[in-house]
C-alpha positions as CSV (number, residue, x, y, z in Angstrom):
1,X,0.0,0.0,0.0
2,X,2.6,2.5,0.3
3,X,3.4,3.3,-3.0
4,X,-0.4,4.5,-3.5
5,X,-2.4,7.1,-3.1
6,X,-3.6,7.8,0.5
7,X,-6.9,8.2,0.0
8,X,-8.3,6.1,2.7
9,X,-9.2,7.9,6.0
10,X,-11.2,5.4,7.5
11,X,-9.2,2.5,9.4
12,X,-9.7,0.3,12.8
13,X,-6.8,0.7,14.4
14,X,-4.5,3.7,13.9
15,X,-1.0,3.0,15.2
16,X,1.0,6.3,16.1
17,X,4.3,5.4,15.5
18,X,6.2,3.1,13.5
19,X,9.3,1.9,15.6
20,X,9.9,-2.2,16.9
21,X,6.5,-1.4,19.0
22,X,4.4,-0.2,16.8
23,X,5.8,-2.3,13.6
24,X,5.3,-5.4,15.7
25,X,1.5,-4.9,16.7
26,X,1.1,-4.0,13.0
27,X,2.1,-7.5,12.2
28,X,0.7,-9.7,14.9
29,X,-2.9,-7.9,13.7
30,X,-2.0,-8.4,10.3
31,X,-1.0,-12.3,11.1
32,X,-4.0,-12.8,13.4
33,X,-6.5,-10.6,12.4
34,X,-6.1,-10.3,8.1
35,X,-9.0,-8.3,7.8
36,X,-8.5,-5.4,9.8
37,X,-7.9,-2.2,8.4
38,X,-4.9,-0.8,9.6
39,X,-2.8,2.2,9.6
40,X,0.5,3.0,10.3
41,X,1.8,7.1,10.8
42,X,5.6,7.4,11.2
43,X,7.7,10.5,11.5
44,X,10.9,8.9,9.6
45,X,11.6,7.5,6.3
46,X,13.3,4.7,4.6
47,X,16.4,3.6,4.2
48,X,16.8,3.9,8.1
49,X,20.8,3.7,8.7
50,X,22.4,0.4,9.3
51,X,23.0,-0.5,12.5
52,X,21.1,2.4,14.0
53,X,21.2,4.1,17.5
54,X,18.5,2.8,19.6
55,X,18.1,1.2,22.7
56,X,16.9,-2.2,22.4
57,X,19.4,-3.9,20.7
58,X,19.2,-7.2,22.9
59,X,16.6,-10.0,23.1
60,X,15.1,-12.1,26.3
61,X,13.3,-15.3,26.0
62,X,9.9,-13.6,26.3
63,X,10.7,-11.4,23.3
64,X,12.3,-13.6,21.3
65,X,9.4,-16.0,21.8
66,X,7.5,-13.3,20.6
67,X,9.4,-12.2,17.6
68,X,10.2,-15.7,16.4
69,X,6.7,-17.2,16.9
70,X,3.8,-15.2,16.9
71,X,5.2,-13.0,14.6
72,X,6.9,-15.7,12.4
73,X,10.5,-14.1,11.6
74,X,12.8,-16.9,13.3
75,X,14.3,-17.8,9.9
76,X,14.6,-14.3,9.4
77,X,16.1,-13.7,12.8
78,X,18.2,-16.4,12.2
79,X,19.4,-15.3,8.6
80,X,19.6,-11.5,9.1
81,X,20.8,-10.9,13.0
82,X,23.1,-12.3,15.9
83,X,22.4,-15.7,18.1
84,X,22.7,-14.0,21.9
85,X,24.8,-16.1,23.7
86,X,22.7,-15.0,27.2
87,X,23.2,-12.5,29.6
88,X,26.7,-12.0,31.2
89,X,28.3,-10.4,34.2
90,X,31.1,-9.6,35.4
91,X,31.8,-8.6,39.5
92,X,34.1,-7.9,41.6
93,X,37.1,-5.3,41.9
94,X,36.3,-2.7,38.8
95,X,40.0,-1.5,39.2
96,X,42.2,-4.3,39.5
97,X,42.8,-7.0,36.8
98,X,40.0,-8.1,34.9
99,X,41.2,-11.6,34.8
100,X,40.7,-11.2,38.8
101,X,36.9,-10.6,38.8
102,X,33.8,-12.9,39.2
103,X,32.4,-14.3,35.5
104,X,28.4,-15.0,35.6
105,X,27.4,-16.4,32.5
106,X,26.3,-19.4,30.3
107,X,29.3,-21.7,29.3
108,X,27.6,-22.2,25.8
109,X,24.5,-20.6,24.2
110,X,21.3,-21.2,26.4
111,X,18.8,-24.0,25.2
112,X,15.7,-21.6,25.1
113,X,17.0,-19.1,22.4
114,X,17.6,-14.9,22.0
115,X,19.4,-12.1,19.8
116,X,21.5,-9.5,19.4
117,X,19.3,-7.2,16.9
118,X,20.3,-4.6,14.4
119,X,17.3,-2.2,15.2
120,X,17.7,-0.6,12.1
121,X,17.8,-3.5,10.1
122,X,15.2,-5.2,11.9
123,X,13.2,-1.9,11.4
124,X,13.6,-1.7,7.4
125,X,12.7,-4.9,6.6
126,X,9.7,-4.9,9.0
127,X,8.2,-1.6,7.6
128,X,8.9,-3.7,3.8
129,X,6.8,-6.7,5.6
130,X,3.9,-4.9,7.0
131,X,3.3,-2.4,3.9
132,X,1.8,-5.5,1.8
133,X,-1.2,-5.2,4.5
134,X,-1.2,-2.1,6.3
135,X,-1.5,1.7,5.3
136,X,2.2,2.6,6.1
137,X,2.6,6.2,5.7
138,X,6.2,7.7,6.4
139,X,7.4,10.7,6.5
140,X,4.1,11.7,8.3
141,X,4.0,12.9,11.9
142,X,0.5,13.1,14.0
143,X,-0.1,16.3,15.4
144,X,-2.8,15.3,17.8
145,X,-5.2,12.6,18.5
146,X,-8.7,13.3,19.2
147,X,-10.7,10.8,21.0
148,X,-14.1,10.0,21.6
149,X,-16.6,10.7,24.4
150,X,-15.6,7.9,26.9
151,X,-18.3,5.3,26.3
152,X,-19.3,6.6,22.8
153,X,-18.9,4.6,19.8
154,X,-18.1,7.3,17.9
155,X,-14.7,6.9,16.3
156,X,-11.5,8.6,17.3
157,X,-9.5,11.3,14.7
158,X,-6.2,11.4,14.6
159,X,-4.8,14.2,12.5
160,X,-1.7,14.1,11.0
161,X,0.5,16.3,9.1
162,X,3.3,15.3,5.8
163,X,3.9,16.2,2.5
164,X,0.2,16.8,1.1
165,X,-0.4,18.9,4.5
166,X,-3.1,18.2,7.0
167,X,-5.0,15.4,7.2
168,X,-7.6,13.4,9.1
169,X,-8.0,9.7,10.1
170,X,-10.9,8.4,11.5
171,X,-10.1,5.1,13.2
172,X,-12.1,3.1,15.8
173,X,-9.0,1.6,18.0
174,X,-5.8,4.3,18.3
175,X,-2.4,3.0,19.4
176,X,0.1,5.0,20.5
177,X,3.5,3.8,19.4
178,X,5.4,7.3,19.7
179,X,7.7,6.1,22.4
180,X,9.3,8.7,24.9
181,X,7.2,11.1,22.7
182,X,3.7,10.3,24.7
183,X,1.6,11.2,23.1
184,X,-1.9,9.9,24.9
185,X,0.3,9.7,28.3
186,X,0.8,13.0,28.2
187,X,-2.9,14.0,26.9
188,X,-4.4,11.5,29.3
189,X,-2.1,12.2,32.5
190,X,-1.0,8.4,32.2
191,X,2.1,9.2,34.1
192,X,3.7,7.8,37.1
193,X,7.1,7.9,38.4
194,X,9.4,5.1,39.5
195,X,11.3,4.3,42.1
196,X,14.5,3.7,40.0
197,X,16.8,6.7,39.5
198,X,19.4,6.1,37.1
199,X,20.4,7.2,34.2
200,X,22.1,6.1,30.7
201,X,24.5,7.3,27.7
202,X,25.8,5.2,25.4
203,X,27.7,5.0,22.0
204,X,28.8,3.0,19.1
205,X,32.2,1.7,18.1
206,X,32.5,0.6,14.6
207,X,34.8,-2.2,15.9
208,X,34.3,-5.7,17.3
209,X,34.9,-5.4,20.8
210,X,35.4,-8.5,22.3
211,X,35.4,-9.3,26.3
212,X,38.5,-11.1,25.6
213,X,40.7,-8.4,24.5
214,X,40.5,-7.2,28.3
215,X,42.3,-10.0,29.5
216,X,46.2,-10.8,28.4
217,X,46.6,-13.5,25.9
218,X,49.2,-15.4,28.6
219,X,46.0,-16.1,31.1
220,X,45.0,-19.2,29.3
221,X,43.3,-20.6,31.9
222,X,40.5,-17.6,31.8
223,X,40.1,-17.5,27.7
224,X,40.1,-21.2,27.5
225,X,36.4,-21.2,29.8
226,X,35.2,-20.1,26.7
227,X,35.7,-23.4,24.7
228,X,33.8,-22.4,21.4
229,X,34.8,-18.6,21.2
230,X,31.6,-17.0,21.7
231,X,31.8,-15.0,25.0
232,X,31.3,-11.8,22.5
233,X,27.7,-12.7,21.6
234,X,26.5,-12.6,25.2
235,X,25.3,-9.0,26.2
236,X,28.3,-8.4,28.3
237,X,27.8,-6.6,31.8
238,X,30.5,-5.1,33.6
239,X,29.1,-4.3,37.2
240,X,30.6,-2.0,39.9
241,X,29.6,0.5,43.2
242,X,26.6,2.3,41.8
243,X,26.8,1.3,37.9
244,X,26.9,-1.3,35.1
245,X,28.7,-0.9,31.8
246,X,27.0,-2.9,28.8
247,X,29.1,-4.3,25.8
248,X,26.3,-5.2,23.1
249,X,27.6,-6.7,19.5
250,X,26.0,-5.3,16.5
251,X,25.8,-6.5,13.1
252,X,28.4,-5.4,11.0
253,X,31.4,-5.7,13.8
254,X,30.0,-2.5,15.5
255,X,29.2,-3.0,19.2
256,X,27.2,-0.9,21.7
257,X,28.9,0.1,24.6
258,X,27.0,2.1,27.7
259,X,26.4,3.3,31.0
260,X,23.6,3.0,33.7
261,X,24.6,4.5,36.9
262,X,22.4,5.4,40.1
263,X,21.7,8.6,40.7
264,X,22.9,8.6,44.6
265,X,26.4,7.0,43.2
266,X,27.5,8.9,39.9
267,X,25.4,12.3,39.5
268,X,24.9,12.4,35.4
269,X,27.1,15.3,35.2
270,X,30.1,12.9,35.5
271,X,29.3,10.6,32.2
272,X,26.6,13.4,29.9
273,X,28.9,13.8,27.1
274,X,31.1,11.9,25.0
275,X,34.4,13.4,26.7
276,X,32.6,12.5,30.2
277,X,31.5,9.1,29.5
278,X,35.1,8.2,28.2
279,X,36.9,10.1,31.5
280,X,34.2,7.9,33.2
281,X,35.4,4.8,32.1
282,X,38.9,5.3,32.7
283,X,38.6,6.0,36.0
284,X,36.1,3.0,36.7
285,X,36.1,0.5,34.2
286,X,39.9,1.5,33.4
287,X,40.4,-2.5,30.9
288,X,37.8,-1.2,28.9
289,X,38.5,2.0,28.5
290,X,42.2,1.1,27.2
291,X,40.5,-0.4,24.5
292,X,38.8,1.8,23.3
293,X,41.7,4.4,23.0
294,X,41.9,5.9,19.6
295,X,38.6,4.3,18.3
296,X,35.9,7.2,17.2
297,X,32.5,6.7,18.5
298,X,29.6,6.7,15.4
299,X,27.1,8.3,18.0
300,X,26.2,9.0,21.4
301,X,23.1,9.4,23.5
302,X,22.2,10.1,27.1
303,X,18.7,9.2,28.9
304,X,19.0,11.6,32.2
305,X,16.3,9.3,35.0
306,X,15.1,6.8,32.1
307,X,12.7,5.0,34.5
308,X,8.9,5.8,34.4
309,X,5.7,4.0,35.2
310,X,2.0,4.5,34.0
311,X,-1.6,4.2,35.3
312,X,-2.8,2.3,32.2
313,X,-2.4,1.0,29.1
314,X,-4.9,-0.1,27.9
315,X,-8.7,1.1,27.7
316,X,-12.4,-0.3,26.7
317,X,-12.8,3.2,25.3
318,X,-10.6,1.9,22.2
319,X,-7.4,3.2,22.9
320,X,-3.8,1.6,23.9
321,X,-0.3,2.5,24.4
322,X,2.7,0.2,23.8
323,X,6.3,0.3,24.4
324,X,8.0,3.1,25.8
325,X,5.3,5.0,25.1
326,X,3.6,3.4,28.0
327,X,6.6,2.1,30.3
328,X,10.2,2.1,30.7
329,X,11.5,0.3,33.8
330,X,15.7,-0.7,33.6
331,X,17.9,-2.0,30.5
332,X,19.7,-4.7,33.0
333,X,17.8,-7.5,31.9
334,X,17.2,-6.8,28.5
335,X,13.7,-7.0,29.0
336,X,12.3,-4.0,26.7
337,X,10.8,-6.0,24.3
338,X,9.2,-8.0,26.8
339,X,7.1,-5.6,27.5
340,X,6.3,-4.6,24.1
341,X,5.0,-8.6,23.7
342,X,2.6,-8.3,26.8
343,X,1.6,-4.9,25.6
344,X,0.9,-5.3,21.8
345,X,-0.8,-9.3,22.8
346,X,-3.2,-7.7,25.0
347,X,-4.0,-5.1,22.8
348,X,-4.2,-7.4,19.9
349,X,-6.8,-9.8,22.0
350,X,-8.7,-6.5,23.1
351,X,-9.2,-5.0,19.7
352,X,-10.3,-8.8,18.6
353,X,-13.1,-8.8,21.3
354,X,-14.1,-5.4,20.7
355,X,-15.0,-6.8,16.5
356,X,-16.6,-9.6,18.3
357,X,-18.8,-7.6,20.9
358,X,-17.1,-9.3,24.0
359,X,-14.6,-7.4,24.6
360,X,-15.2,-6.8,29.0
361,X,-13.9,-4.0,31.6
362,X,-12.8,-7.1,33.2
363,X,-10.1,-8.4,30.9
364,X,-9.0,-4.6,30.4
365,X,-8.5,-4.1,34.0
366,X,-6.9,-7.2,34.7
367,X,-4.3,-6.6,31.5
368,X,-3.6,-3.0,33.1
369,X,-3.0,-4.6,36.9
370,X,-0.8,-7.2,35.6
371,X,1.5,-4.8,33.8
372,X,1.4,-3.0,36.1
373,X,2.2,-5.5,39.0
374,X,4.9,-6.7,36.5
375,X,6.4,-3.2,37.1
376,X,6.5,-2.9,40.6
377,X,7.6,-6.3,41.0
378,X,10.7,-5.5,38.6
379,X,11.0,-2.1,39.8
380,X,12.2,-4.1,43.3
381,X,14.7,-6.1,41.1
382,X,15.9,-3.7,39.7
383,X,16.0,-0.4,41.9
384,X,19.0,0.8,44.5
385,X,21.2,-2.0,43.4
386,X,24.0,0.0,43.6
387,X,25.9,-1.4,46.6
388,X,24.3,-4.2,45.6
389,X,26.5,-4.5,42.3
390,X,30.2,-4.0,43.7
391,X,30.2,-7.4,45.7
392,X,30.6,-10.6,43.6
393,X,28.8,-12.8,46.6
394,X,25.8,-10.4,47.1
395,X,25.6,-10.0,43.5
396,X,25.4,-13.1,42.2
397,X,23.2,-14.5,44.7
398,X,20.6,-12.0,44.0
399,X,21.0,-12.4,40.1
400,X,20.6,-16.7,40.6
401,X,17.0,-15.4,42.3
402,X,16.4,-12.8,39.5
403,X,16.8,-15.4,36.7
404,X,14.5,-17.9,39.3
405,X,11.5,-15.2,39.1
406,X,12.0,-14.4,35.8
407,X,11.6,-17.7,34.6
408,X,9.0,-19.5,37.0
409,X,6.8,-16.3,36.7
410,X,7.3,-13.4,34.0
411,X,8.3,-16.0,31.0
412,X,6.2,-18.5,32.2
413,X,3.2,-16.3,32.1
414,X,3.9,-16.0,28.3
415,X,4.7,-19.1,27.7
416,X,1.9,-21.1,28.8
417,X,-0.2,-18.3,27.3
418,X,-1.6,-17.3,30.6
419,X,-3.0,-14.2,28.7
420,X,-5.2,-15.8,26.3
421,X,-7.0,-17.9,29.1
422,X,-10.1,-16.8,30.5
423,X,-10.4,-13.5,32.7
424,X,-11.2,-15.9,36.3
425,X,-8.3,-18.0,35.4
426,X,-5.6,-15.4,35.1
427,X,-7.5,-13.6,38.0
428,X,-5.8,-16.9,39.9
429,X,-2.5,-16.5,38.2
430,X,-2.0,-13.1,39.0
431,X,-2.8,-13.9,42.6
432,X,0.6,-16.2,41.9
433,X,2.7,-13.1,40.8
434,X,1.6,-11.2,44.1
435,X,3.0,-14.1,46.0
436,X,6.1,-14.5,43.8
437,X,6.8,-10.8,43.6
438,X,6.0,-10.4,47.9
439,X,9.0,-13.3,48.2
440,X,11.3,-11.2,45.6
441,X,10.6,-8.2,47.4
442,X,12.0,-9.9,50.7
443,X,15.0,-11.2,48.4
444,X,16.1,-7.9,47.4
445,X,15.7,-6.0,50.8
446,X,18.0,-8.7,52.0
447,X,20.5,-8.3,49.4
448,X,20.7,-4.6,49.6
449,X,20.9,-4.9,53.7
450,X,23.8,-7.3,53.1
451,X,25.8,-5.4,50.9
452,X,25.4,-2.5,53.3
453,X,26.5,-4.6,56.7
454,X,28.4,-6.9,55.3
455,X,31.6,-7.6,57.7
456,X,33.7,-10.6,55.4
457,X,35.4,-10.2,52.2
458,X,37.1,-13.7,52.1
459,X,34.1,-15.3,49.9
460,X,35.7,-17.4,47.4
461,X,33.5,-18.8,44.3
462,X,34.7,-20.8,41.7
463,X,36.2,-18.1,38.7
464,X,33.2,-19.0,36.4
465,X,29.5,-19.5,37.6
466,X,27.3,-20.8,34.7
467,X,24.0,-19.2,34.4
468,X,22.1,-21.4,33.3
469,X,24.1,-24.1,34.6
470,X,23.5,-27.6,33.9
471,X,21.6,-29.7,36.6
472,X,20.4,-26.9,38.8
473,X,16.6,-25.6,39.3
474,X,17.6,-23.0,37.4
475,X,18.0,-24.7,34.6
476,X,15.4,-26.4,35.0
477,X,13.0,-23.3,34.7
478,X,15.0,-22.4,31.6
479,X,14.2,-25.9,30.1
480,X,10.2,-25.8,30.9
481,X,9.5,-22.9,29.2
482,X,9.7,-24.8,26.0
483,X,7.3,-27.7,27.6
484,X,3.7,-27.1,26.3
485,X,1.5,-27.3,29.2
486,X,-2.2,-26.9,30.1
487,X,-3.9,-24.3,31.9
488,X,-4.2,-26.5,35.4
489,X,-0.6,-27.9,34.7
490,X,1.0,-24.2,34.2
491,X,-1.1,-23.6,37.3
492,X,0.3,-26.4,39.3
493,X,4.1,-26.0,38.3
494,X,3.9,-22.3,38.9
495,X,2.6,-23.2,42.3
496,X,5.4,-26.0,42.7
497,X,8.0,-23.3,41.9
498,X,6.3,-20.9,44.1
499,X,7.5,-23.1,47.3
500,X,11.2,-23.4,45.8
501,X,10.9,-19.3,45.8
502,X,10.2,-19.0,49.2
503,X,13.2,-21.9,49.9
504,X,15.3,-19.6,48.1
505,X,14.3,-16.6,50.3
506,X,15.2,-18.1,53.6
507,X,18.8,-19.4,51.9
508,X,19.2,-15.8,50.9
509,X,18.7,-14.8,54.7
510,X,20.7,-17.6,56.0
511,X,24.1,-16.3,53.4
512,X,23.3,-12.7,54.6
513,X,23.4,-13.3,57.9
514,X,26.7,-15.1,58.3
515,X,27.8,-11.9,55.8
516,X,26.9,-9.5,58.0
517,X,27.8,-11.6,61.4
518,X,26.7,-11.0,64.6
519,X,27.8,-7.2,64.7
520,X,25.2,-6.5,62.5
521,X,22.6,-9.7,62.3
522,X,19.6,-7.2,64.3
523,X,20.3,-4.3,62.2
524,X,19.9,-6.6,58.9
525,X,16.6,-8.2,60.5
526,X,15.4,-4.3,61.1
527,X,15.9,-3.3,57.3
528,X,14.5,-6.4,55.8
529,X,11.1,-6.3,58.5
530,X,12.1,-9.8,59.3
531,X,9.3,-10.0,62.3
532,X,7.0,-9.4,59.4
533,X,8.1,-12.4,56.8
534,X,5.7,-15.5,57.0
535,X,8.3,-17.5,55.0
536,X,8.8,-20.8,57.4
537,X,12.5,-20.5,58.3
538,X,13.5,-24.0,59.2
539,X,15.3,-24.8,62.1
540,X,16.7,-28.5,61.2
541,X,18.1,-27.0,58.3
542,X,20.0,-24.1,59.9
543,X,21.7,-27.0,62.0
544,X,22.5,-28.4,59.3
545,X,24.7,-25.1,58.2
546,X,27.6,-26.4,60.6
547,X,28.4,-29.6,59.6
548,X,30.5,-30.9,56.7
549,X,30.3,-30.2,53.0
550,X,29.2,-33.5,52.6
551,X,26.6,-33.6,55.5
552,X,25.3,-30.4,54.6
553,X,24.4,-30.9,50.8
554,X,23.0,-34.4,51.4
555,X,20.0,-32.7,54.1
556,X,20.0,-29.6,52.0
557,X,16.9,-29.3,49.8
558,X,17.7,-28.6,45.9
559,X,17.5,-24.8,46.2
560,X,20.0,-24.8,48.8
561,X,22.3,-27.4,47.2
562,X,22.2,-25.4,43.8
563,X,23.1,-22.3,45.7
564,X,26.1,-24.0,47.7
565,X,27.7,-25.9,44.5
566,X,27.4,-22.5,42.3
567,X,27.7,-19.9,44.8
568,X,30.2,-22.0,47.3
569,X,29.5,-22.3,51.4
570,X,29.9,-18.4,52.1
571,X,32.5,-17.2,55.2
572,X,31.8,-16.0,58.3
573,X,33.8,-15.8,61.7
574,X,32.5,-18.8,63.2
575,X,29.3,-17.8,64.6
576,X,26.5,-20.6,64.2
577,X,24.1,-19.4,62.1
578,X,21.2,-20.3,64.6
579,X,22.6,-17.6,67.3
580,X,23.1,-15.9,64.1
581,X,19.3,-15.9,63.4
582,X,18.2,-15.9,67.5
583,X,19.9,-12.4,67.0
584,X,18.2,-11.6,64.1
585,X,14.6,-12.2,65.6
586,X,15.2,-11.6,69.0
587,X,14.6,-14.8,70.0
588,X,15.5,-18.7,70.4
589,X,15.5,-20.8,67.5
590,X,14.1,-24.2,68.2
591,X,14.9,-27.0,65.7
592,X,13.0,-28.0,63.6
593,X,10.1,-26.3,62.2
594,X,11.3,-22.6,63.0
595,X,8.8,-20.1,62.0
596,X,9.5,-16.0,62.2
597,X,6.3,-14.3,62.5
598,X,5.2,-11.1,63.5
């Protein structure tokens, strides 16, 4: 359609905006719902630049899922852009020798798949898909979107502005697509802040820069861990006090390389600019930074407090938002286009049951809680991690946990196609997430209290911890996401994996608590609320904590085996930790059966 005449100004669904958000629901409707009538309004035009400068350039299973599947383009993925070889991190001293510091990370490309995309690329050649089905007009901007009376069935307008001047476009669904733009956020006071305060810049090198190259060619013992050569295709994550640094290959041996610092640790006056961000890393991420002496950036850009929330989405007065234009929460985790897939799904299934007269208030507001809910639940993931990031132990304990809620809930929920089930049933699978997401919150507190208190620095884990690794519960979640299930099966096993969650909380206190000793086991029990957990805290198992290697993984459930093998028996100055935890709660611990209550 877009080499002809637009003459049509009557559409059902209007998308505002014609980035990976927008191009994507334009696809999924077109795939799922042929005869729709579908416009898409975007500022830019073709030939988008090779290689271009957005964020987003790294995939997550939910994503991928999404791209590859319900949108069909796995042989193009596979073709046209880089296999991901996970998500990987790297902890420890940011100064000293990079050899020296703690690798989390697959040892070979993860069973479930993901990508490293080429966003303008990707871009191009969707805009060239979606124009054989959908009114694809570029170089068009919208101006402003008029909606209906709320409760009418009148259509919405949306005027736009391009070449052949003002027009109107009368649309019964409108989308908007726009990004950090906002268009109906800022129209419909949508916003909401978050709790995260960070910030970003980042560039582009036109180089391959490989992980590697940080690390002298004579420690063979280090590049050897990577048998097959492929540590460059993970989305490598260099962690320290109060920031991460990202290393993201591109297509065409460029690589993406940036910086999210907190707020409270690195105001963003220290990294704004080019200049700054290079001066930054040479004082903090000093391997890298050698690297890159003498290579010219393509590009640069800065988010100042990237983070933001919403009220909504989604509406039964036929209007949505997707992408950024609707949330943002943290680039850690790659999970950008995650949200994009629950977004554009919903709106997808609500636009279908508004053609078929069913569409209910019910199924809106439960999409709008769960995103939501999925927000706040990753907004305690991901926010004041700062402290958090500088300590190897503390770190890679919570990120083992992160990976366990990511997979048992988020990409589970997607998976099993939780959304498509009935209203009442995801009613009792959002129920689920508040349980998972109250056991996470109690997860993090704990790891930011024990990074604060903590009183030993003589934990020792082995050089490389695989994530996933084989044989763990971890892995295990990985593996099940490509296991079709039913409704009351995806029900159960989320349940079953619910228990293991709040195993893993009370291994996370145990590990903190011999962190902080007894100097500080009280004060860590006052910042986490301990008196309020209801998590059962078992007292045969604490006893358990003293004995031998061997003793101790043999009575050890799998969640605190897993932990112990990857994460090794953490130090402490002798202290048992049951008076360790009858400090803690102000009480004596009686063996077994514990329980901390208020």
């Amino acid at each position: 359609m877009s080499n002809n005449p637009r003459s049509s100004t009557t559409h059902d669904v209007v998308i505002c905006g014609g980035g990976l958000a927008g191009l994507t629901l334009a696809r999924q409707l077109g795939r799922e719902q042929p005869e729709l009538r579908v416009a898409v309004v975007e500022p830019s035009r073709r030939p988008l630049p090779m290689v271009t400068h957005k964020v987003g350039e790294s995939t997550v299973e939910v994503g991928t899922n999404y791209l590859a599947h319900t949108l069909g383009l796995k042989p193009y993925l596979d073709a046209e852009h880089l296999p991901k070889n996970g998500l990987r991190f790297f902890s420890g001293d940011n100064r000293g020798p990079f050899v020296d510091r703690v690798e989390f990370g697959p040892f070979e490309f993860p069973p479930v798949p993901s990508y490293q995309l080429d966003r303008g690329k990707l871009e191009n050649d969707l805009r060239a898909m979606v124009e054989e089905h959908v009114d694809l007009r570029e170089g068009v901007k919208v101006s402003r979107v008029e909606l209906a009376e709320s409760g009418s069935d009148d259509p919405h307008r949306v005027v736009i502005e391009g070449d052949d001047g003002e027009q109107t476009l009368s649309t019964r669904w409108v989308v908007d697509a726009t990004g950090r733009r906002h268009l109906l956020r800022r129209q419909l006071d949508l916003g909401a802040p978050s709790r995260i305060d960070a910030s970003s810049s980042w560039f582009r090198v036109p180089e391959k820069v490989d992980v590697a190259e940080l690390v002298d060619a004579s420690e063979e013992r280090w590049h050897t861990r990577d048998n097959h050569g492929n540590r460059w295709l993970s989305t490598n994550h260099l962690t320290g006090p109060g920031y991460w640094v990202w290393i993201i290959p591109l297509a065409g041996d460029h690589t993406s390389i940036g910086i999210v610092a907190e707020t409270e640790h690195h105001p963003f006056e220290t990294f704004h600019t080019l200049e700054k961000s290079l001066e930054w890393l040479a004082e903090h991420e000093p391997a890298l930074a050698k690297r890159l002496e003498g290579v010219e950036a393509s590009d640069f850009l800065v988010r100042k407090q990237y983070s933001y929330s919403g009220k909504r989405f989604l509406s039964t007065d036929r209007w949505a938002a997707v992408g950024e234009a609707a949330f943002f929460t943290d680039p850690l985790y790659s999970q950008g286009t995650d949200y994009i897939t629950f977004a554009n799904t919903y709106t997808a299934r609500a636009i279908r049951e508004d053609r078929e007269g069913t569409l209910s208030e019910e199924l809106v507001s439960l999409a709008n809680q769960f995103m939501l809910r999925l927000f706040e639940a990753n907004e305690d993931i991901l926010a004041r991690s700062g402290n958090v990031f500088r300590h190897a132990d503390v770190f890679g304990t919570k990120l083992l946990w992160d990976y366990y809620y990511y997979w048992a809930f988020m990409a589970a929920w997607y998976f099993n196609r939780v959304y498509a089930m009935d209203v009442e049933r995801q009613r009792r699978f959002l129920a689920l997430g508040d349980e998972y997401a109250r056991v996470s919150r109690y997860i993090q507190e704990t790891a930011r209290a024990w990074a604060e208190l903590r009183q030993h620095d003589g934990w020792k884990a082995r050089t490389h911890v695989g994530l996933p690794d084989t044989l763990s519960v971890i892995t295990d979640l990985h593996m099940q996401l490509d296991v079709q299930k039913d409704p009351d099966a995806a029900e159960a096993r989320m349940r079953e994996d619910l228990e293991g969650a709040k195993e893993f909380a009370a291994e996370v206190l145990y590990r903190a608590l011999i962190g902080v000793g007894p100097e500080n086991a009280a004060e860590l029990a006052r910042r986490v609320d301990l008196a309020s957990w209801d998590l059962p805290l078992d007292g045969a198992r604490v006893a358990l904590q003293e004995g031998s290697r061997v003793a101790r993984r043999g009575g050890f459930s799998r969640v605190a085996r897993d932990l112990e093998r990857l994460m090794g028996h953490p130090p402490g100055n002798g202290t048992p930790l049951a008076r360790l935890l009858e400090q803690a709660l102000g009480r004596r611990v009686e063996a077994p059966g514990l329980q901390a209550r208020a």
